[in-house]
MARROSE-387337 format. One record per residue (C-alpha): residue number from 1; residue in three letters; x, y, z. Coordinates in Angstrom, 1 decimal. Layout:
(rotor NUM ala (X Y Z))
...
# end
This chain:
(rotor 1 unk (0.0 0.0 0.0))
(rotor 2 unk (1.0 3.5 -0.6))
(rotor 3 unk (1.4 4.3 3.0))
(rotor 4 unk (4.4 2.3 3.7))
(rotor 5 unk (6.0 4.4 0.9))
(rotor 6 unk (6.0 7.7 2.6))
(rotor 7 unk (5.6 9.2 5.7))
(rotor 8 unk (2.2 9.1 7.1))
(rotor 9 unk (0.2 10.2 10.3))
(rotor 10 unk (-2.8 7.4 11.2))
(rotor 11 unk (-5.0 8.3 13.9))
(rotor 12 unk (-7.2 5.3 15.8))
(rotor 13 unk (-10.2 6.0 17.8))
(rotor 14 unk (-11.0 3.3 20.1))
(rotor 15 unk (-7.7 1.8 20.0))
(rotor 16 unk (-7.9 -0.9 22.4))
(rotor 17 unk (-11.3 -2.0 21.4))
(rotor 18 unk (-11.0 -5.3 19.8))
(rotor 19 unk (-10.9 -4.3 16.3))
(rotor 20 unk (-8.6 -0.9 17.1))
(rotor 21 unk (-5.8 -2.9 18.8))
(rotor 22 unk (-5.0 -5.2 15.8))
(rotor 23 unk (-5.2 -2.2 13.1))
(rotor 24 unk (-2.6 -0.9 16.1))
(rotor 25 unk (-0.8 -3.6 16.0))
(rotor 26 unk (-1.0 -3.5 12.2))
(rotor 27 unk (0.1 -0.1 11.7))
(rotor 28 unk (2.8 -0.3 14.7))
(rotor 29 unk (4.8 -2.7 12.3))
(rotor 30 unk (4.1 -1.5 8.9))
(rotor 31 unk (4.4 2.4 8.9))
(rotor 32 unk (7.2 4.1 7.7))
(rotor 33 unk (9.8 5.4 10.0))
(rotor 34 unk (9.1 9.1 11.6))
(rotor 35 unk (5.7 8.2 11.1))
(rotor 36 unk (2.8 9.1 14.1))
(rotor 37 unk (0.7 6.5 15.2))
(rotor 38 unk (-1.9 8.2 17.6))
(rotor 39 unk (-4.2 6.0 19.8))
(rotor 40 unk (-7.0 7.0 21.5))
(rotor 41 unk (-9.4 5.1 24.2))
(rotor 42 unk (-11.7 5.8 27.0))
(rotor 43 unk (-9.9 3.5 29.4))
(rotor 44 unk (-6.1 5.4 30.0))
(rotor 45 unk (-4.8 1.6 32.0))
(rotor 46 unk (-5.6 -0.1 28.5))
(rotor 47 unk (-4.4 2.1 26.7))
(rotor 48 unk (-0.8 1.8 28.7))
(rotor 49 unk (-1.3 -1.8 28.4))
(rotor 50 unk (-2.0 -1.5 23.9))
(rotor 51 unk (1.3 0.6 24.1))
(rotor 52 unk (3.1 -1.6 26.1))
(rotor 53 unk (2.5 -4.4 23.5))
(rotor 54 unk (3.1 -2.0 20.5))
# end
């Protein structure tokens, strides 16, 4: 895919929802160096624990 050409910014909401944490997970390994990744959740603890697996 074109992202993992280029620099990119991908915002999740719900990231440690079922479905948010594996297009984290996803996008954790696949983007481009100085890319931004930004999560968000309602819970702050699982969202610690998403970023400590990422």
């Amino acid at each position: 895919m074109s992202y993992q050409l280029k620099k990119s910014v991908v915002v999740i909401t719900g990231a440690t929802g079922p479905i948010g944490s594996k297009f984290a997970e996803h996008f954790a390994e696949t983007l481009p160096p100085n890319s931004l990744l930004v999560l968000s959740s309602r819970s702050r603890t699982r969202l610690g624990d998403l970023k400590a697996c990422i």
